[in-house]
N, C-alpha and C positions, 0 to 999 in steps of 0.2 A: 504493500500500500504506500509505502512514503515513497519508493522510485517512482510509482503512478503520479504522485502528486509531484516532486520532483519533474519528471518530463513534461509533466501539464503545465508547472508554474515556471521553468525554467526555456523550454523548449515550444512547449505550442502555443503558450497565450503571447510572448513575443512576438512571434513568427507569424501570426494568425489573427491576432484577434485586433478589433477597429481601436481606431483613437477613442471615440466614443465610449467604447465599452471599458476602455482604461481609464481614462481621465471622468469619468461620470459614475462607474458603478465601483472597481475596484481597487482607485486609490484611497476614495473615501470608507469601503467597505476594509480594505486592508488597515487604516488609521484607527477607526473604532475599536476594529477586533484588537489591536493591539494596548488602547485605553481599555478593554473589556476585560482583557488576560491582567494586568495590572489592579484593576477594581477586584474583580475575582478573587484576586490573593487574597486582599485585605478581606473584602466584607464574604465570600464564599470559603475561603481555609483559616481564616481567623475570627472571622464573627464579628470583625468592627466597620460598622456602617458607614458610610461617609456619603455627604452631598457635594463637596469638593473638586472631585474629580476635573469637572470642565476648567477650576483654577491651574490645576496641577498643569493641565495640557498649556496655556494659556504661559504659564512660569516656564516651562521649557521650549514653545516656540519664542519668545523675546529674548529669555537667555542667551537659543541658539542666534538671531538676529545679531545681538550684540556683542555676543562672542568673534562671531564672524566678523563682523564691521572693525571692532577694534583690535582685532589682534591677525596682524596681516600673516598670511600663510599658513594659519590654522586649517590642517588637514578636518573633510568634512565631518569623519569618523569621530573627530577628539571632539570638535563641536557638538556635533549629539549628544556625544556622552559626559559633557560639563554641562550641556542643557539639561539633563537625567539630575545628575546632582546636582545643579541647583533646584530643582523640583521635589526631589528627596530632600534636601534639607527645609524649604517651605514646607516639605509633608510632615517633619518631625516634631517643627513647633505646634502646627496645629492638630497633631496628634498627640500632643501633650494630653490633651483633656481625658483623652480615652483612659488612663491612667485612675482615673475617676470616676470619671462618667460612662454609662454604656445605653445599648438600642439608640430610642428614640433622642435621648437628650445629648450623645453624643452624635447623631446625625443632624440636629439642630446646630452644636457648636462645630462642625464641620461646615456650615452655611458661614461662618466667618471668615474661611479659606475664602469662599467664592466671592464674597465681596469686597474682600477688603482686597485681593487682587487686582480684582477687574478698577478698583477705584483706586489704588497704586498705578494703575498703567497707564491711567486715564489722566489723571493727575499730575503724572513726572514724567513733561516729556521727553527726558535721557533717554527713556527707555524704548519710543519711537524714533529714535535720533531728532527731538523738534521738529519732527512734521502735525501742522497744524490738526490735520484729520486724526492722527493717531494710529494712521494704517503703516504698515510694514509689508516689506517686498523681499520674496526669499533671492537669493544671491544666484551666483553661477554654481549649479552643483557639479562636481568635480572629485573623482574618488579616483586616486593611483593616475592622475592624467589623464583618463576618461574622462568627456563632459558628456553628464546626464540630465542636459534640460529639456530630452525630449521627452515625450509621454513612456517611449517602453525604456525609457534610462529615469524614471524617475518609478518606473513600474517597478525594475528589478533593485533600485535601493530601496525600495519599499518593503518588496516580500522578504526581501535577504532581512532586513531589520525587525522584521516581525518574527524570521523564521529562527534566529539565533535566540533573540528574547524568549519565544515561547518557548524554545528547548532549553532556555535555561530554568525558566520559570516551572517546568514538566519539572528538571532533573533537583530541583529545591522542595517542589510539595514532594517529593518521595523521601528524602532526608530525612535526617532527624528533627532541621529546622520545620520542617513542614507537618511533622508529626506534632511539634509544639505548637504550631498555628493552628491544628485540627483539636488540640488538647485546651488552650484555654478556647477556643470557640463554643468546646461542647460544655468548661464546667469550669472555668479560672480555678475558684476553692479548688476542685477536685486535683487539676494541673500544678498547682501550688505545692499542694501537701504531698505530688511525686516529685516535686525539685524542678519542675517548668519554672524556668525565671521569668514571669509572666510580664512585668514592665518592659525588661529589655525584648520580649517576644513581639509585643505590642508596636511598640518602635520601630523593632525591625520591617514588620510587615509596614509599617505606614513608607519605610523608609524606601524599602523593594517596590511599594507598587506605585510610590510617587513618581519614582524612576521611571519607570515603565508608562507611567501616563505621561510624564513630562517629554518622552524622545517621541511618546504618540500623535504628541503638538507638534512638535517640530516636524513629522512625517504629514501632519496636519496642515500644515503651513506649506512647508516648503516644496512639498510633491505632489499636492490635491488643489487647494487653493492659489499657490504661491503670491496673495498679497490677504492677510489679517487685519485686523483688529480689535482692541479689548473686547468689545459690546459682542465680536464673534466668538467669545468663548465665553456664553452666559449659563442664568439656572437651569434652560433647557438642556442645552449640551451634556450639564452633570447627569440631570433625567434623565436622557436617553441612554446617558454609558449605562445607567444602575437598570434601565427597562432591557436593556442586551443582555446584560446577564441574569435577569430574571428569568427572561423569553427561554435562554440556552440553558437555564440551571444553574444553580451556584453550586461550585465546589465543583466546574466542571472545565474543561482545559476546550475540548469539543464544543461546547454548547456558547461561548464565548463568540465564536466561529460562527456558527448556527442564528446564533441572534442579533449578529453584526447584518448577516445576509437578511434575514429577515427585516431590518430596520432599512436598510440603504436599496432591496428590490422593492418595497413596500410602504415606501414613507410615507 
């Protein structure tokens, strides 16, 4: 099954398939599912809800933006992945509260995330480089000397970026770490009293799937859209990550997948 999908995703949608059908259904279907794989950690193998998410994406496309702008010759790869971290580290603070809070009241104080971002980006505009509108324009993408600004070169940094993430995200819920995300999900007390460090467990996940939604913005940005803005990563956006993995199943690596497609053939 993975060479089938392999040859499908490497070889015939390339070779085959229309502009249209890349740039309209499967960049943005590809970005989701990977904001979906990232949510899932958290609220599907850990049990902490967040409404967030659309910030997180939102904190890793602008990152990536001004990473890129200000730091001449940063390869594309290191730019994503300082977008990821600085997204992770916006996910740690406000996943402080999880530490205390849980369900409902901690997916209320994840609503902080989303606003107070989107009115950060809006407000400071360093962080659009001083354009008045507050819109952002992805750069020339460029990996090993390759330019992929076309639709099937921004198709295959796409899947490649989704396809590494999600095998590392598979190769983590199988772990031990992942086994601690399944253990305070089902009973914190219960995870506690077997030595699950259940704070730093908490973190972690906020930390892994911040990542993981933050490089989904930048795949957001840079390869689907290629021009942003704050107001485009609003409370819908968070809805829709958390309705994909509902649709797919939580706690499900597959159904991520499943309810990406269902969202983006069906909107």
């Amino acid at each position: 099954m993975p060479a089938v999908l392999i040859v499908v995703g490497y070889g015939l949608i390339p070779a085959y398939a229309s502009s249209y059908l890349v740039e309209a259904i499967l960049l943005p279907f590809l970005a989701l599912s990977l904001a979906a794989v990232g949510l899932n950690l958290l609220t599907g193998y850990c049990g902490q809800l967040s409404l967030g998410s659309s910030a997180f994406m939102a904190v890793g496309a602008f990152a990536a933006y001004n990473f890129n702008l200000r730091i001449d010759g940063l390869p594309l790869p290191a730019t994503m992945i300082l977008a990821g971290i600085s997204a992770a580290g916006i996910g740690v603070v406000f996943g402080l509260p999880s530490l205390r809070l849980r369900g409902f009241y901690l997916a209320v104080s994840t609503l902080a995330a989303q606003f107070f971002v989107q009115w950060a980006l809006t407000k400071f505009g360093w962080f659009s480089n001083y354009n008045p509108s507050g819109v952002i324009s992805a750069p020339h993408l460029i990996v090993a000397g390759f330019p992929l600004d076309g639709a099937t070169g921004r198709y295959l940094l796409s899947v490649t970026t989704v396809i590494v993430l999600t095998a590392v995200v598979w190769r983590l819920v199988n772990s031990a770490t992942g086994r601690n995300f399944i253990a305070v999900r089902d009973n914190e007390t219960a995870a506690r009293v077997i030595g699950v460090p259940v704070l730093r467990t908490k973190l972690l996940a906020f930390a892994i799937s911040s990542f993981i939604i933050g490089v989904a913005g930048v795949l957001w940005a840079f390869t689907y859209l290629r021009t942003v803005e704050p107001a485009g990563f609003n409370l819908d956006r968070s809805f829709q990550i958390l309705f994909i993995i509902i649709i797919g199943g939580l706690a499900s690596m597959r159904g991520a997948f499943l309810g990406a497609a269902f969202i983006v053939v069906f909107p």
